[in-house]
NUZARO-501332 format. One record per residue: residue number from 1; residue in three letters; x, z, y of N, C-alpha, C in turn. Coordinates in nm, 2 decimals. Each point is the difference from the previous one (the first is absolute). Layout:
% NUZARO-501332
<pt><torza>NUM</torza><mitor>ALA</mitor><n_x>X</n_x><n_z>Z</n_z><n_y>Y</n_y><ca_x>X</ca_x><ca_z>Z</ca_z><ca_y>Y</ca_y><c_x>X</c_x><c_z>Z</c_z><c_y>Y</c_y></pt>
...
***
This chain:
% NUZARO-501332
<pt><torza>1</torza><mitor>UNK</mitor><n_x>0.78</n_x><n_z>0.94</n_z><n_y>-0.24</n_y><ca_x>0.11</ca_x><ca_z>-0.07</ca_z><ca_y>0.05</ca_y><c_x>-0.01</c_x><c_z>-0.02</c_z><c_y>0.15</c_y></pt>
<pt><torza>2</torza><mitor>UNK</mitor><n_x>-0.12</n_x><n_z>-0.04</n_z><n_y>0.04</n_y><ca_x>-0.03</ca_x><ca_z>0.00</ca_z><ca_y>0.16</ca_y><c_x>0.04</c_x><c_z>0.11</c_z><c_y>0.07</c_y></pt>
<pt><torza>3</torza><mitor>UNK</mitor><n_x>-0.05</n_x><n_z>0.11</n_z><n_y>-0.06</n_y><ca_x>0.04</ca_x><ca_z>0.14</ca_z><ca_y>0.05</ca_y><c_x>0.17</c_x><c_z>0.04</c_z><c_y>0.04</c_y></pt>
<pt><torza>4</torza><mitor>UNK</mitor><n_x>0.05</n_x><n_z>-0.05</n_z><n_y>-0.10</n_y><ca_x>0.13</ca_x><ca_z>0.01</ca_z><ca_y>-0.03</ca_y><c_x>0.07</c_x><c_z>-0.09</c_z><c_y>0.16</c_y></pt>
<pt><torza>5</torza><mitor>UNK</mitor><n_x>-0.07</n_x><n_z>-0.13</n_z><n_y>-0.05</n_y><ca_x>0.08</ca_x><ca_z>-0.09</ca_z><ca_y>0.15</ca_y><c_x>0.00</c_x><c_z>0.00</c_z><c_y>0.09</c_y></pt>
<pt><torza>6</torza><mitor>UNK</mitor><n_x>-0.13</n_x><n_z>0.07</n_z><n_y>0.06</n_y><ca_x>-0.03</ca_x><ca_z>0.07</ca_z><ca_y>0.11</ca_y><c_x>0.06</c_x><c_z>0.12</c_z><c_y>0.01</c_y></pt>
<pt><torza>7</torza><mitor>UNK</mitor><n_x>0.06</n_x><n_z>0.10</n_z><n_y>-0.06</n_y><ca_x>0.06</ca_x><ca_z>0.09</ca_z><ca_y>0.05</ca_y><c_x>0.15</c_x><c_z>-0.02</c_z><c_y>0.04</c_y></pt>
<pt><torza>8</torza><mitor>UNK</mitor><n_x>0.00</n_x><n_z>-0.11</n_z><n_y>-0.08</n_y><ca_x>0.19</ca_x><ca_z>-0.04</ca_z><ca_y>0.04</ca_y><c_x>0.02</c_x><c_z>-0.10</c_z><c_y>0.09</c_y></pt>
<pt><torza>9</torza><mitor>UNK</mitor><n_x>-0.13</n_x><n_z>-0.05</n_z><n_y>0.06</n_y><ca_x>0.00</ca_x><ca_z>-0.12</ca_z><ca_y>0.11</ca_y><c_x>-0.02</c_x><c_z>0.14</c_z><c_y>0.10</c_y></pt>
<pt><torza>10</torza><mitor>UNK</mitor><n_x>-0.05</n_x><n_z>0.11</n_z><n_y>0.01</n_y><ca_x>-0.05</ca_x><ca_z>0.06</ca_z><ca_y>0.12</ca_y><c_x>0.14</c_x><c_z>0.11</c_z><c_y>0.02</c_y></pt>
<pt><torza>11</torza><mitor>UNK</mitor><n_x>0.03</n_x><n_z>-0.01</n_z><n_y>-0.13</n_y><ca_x>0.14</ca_x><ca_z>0.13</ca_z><ca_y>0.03</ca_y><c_x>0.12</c_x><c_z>-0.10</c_z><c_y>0.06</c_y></pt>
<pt><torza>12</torza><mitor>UNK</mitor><n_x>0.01</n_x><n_z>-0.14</n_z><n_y>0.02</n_y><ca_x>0.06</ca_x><ca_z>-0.11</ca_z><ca_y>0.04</ca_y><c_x>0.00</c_x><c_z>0.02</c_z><c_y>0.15</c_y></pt>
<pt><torza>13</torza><mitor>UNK</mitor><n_x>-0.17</n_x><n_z>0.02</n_z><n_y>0.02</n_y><ca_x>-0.01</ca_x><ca_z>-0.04</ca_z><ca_y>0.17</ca_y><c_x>-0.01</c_x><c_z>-0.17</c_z><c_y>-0.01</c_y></pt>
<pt><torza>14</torza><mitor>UNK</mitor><n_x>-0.10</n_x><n_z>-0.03</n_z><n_y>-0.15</n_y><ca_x>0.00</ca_x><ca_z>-0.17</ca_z><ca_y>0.01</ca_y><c_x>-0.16</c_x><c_z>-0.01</c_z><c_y>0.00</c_y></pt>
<pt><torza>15</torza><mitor>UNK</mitor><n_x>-0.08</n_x><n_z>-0.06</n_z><n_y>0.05</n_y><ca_x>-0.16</ca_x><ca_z>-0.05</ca_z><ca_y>0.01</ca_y><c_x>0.00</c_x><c_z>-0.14</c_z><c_y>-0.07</c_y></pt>
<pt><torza>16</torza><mitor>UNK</mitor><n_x>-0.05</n_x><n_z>-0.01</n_z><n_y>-0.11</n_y><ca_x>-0.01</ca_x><ca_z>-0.13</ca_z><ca_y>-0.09</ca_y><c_x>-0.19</c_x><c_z>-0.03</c_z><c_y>0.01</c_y></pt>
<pt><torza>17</torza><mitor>UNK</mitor><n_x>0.00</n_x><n_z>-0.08</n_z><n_y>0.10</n_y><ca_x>-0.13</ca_x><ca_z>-0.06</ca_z><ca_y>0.04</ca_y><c_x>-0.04</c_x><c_z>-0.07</c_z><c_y>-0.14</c_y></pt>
<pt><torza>18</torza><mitor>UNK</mitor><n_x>0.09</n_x><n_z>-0.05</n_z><n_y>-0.10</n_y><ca_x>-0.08</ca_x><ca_z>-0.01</ca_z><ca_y>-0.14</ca_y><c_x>-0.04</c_x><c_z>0.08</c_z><c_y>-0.10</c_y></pt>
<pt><torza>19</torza><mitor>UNK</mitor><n_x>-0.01</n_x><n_z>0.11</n_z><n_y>0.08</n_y><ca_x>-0.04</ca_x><ca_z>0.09</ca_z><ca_y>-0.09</ca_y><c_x>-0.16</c_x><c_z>0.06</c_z><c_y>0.05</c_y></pt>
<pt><torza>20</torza><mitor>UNK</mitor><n_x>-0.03</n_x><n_z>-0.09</n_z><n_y>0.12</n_y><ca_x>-0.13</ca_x><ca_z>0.05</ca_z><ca_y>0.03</ca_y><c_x>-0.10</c_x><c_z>-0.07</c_z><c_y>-0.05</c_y></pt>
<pt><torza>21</torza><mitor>UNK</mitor><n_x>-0.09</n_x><n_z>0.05</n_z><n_y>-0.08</n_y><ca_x>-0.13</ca_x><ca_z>-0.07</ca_z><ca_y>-0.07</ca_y><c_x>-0.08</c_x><c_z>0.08</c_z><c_y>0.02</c_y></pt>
<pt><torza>22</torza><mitor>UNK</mitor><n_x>-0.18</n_x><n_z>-0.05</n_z><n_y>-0.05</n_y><ca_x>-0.11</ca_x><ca_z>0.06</ca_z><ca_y>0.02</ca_y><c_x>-0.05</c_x><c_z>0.05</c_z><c_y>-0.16</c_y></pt>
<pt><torza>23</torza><mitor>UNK</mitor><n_x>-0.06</n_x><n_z>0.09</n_z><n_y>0.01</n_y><ca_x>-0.07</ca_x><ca_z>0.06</ca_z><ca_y>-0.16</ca_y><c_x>-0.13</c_x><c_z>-0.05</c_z><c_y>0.03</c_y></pt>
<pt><torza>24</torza><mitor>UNK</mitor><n_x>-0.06</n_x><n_z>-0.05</n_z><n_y>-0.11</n_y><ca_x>-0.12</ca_x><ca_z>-0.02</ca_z><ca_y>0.03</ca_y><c_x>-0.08</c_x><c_z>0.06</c_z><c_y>-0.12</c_y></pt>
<pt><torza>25</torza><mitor>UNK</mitor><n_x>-0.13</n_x><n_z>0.07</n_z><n_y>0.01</n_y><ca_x>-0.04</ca_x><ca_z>0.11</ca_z><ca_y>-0.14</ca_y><c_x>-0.10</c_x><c_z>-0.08</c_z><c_y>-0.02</c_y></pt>
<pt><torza>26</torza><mitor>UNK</mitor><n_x>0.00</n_x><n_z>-0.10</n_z><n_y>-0.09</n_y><ca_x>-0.11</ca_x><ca_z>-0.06</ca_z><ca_y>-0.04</ca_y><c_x>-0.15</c_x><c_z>0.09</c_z><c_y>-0.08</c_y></pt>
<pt><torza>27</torza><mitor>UNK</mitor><n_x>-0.10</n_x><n_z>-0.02</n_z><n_y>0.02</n_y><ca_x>-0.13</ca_x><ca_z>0.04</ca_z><ca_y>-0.07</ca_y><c_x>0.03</c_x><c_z>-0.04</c_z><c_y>-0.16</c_y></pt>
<pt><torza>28</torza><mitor>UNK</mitor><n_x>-0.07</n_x><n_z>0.11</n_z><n_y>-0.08</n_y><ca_x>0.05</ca_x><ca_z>0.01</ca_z><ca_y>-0.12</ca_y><c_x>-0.11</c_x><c_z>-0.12</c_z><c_y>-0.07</c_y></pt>
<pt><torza>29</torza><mitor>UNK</mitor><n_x>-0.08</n_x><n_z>-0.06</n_z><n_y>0.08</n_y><ca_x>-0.05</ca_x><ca_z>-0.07</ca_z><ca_y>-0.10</ca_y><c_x>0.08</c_x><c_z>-0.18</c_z><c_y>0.07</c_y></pt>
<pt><torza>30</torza><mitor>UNK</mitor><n_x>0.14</n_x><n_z>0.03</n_z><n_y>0.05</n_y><ca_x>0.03</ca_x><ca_z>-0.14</ca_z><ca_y>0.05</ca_y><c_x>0.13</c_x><c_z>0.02</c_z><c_y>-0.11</c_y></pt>
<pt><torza>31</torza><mitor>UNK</mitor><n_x>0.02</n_x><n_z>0.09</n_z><n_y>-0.06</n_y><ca_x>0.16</ca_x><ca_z>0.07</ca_z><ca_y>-0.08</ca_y><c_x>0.01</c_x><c_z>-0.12</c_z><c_y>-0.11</c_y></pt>
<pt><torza>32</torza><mitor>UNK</mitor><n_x>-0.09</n_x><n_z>-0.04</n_z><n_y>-0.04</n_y><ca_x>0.00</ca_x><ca_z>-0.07</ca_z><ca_y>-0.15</ca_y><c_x>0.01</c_x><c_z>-0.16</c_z><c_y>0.09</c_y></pt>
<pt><torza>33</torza><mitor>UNK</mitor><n_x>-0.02</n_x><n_z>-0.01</n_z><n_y>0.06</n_y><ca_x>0.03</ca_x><ca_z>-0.16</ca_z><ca_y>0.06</ca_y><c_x>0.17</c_x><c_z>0.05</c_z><c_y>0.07</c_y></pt>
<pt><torza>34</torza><mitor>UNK</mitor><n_x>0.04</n_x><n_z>0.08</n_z><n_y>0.05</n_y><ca_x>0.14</ca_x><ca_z>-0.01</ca_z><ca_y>0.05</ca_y><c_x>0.07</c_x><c_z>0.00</c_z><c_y>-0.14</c_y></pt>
<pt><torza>35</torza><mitor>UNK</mitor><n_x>-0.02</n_x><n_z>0.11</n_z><n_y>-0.11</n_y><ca_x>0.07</ca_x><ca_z>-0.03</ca_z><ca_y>-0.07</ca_y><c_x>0.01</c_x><c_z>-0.17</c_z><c_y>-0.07</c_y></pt>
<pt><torza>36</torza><mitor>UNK</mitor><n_x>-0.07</n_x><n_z>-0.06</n_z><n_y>-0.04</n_y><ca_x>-0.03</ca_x><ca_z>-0.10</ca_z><ca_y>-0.05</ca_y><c_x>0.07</c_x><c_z>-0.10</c_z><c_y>0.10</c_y></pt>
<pt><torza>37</torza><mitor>UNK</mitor><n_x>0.05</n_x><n_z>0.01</n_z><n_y>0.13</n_y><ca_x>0.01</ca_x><ca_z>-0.02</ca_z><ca_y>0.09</ca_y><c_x>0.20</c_x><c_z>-0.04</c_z><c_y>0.01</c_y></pt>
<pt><torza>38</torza><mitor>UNK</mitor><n_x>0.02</n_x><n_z>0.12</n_z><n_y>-0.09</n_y><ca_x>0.15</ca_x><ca_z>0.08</ca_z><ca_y>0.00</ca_y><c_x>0.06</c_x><c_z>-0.08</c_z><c_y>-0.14</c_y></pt>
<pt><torza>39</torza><mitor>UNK</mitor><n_x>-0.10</n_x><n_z>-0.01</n_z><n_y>-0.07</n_y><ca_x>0.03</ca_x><ca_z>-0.05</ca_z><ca_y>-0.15</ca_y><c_x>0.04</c_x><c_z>-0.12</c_z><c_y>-0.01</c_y></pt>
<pt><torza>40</torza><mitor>UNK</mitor><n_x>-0.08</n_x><n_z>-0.07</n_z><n_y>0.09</n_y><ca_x>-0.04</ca_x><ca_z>-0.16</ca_z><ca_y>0.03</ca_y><c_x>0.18</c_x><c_z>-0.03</c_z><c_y>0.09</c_y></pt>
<pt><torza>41</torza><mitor>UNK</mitor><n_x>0.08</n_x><n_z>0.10</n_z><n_y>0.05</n_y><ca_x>0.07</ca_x><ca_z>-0.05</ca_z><ca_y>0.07</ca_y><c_x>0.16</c_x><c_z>-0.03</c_z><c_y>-0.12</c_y></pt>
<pt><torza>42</torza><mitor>UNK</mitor><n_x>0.10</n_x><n_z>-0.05</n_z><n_y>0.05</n_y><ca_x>0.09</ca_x><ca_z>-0.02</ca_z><ca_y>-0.10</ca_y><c_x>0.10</c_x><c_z>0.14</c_z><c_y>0.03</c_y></pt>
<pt><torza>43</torza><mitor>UNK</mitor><n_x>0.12</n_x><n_z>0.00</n_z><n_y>-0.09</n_y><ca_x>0.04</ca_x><ca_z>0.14</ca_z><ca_y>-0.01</ca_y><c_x>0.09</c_x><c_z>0.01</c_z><c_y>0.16</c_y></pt>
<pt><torza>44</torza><mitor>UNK</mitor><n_x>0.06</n_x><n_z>0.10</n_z><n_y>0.10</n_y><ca_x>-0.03</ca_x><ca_z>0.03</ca_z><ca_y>0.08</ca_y><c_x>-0.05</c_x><c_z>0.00</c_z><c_y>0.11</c_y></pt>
<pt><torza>45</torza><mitor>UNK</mitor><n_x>-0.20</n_x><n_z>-0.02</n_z><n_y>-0.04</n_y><ca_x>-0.03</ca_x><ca_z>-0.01</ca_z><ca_y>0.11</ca_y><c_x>0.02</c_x><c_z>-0.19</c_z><c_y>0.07</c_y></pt>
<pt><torza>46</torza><mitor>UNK</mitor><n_x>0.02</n_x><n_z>-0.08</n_z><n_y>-0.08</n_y><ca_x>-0.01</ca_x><ca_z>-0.10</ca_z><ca_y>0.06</ca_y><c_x>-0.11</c_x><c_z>-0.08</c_z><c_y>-0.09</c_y></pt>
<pt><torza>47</torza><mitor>UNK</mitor><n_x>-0.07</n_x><n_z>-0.10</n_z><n_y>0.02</n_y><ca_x>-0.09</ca_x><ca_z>-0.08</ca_z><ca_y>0.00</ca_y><c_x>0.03</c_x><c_z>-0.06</c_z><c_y>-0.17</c_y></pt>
<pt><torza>48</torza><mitor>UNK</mitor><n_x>-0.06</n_x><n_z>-0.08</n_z><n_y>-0.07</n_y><ca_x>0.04</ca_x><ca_z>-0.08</ca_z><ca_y>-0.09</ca_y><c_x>-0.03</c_x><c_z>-0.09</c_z><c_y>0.08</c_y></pt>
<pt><torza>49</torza><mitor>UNK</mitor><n_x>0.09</n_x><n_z>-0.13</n_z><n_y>-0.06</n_y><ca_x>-0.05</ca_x><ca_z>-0.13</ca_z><ca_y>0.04</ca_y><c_x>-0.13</c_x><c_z>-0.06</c_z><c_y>-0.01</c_y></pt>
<pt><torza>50</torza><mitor>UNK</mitor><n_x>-0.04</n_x><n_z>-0.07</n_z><n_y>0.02</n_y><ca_x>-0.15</ca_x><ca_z>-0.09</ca_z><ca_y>-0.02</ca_y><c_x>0.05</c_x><c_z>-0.06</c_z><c_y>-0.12</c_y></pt>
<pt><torza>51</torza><mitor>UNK</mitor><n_x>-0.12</n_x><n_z>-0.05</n_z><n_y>-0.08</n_y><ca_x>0.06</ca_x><ca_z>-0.10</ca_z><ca_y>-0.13</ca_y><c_x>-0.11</c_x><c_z>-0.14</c_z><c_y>0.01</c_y></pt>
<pt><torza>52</torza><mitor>UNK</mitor><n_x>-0.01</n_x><n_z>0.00</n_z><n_y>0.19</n_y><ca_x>-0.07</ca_x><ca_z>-0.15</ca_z><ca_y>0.03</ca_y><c_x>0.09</c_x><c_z>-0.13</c_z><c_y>0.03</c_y></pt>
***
């Protein structure tokens, strides 16, 4: 989908500064804590609440 928005923001002549992010390639023995990491979060990507 990124692919896609960036080709019709650039056939535009539009620059969407929210579209700029960093990749970061984590070491394969850090993979099992991100995932666990991703699981832990609630469904898109946002946090669950505390239950303190």
């Amino acid at each position: 989908q990124i692919d896609l928005d960036c080709k019709f923001l650039e056939s535009q002549r539009i620059m969407d500064y929210s579209l700029l992010l960093g990749v970061h390639y984590r070491a394969p023995q850090y993979l099992q804590s991100f995932i666990n990491d991703q699981e832990a979060d609630g469904p898109g990507g946002f946090c669950k609440p505390s239950q303190d």
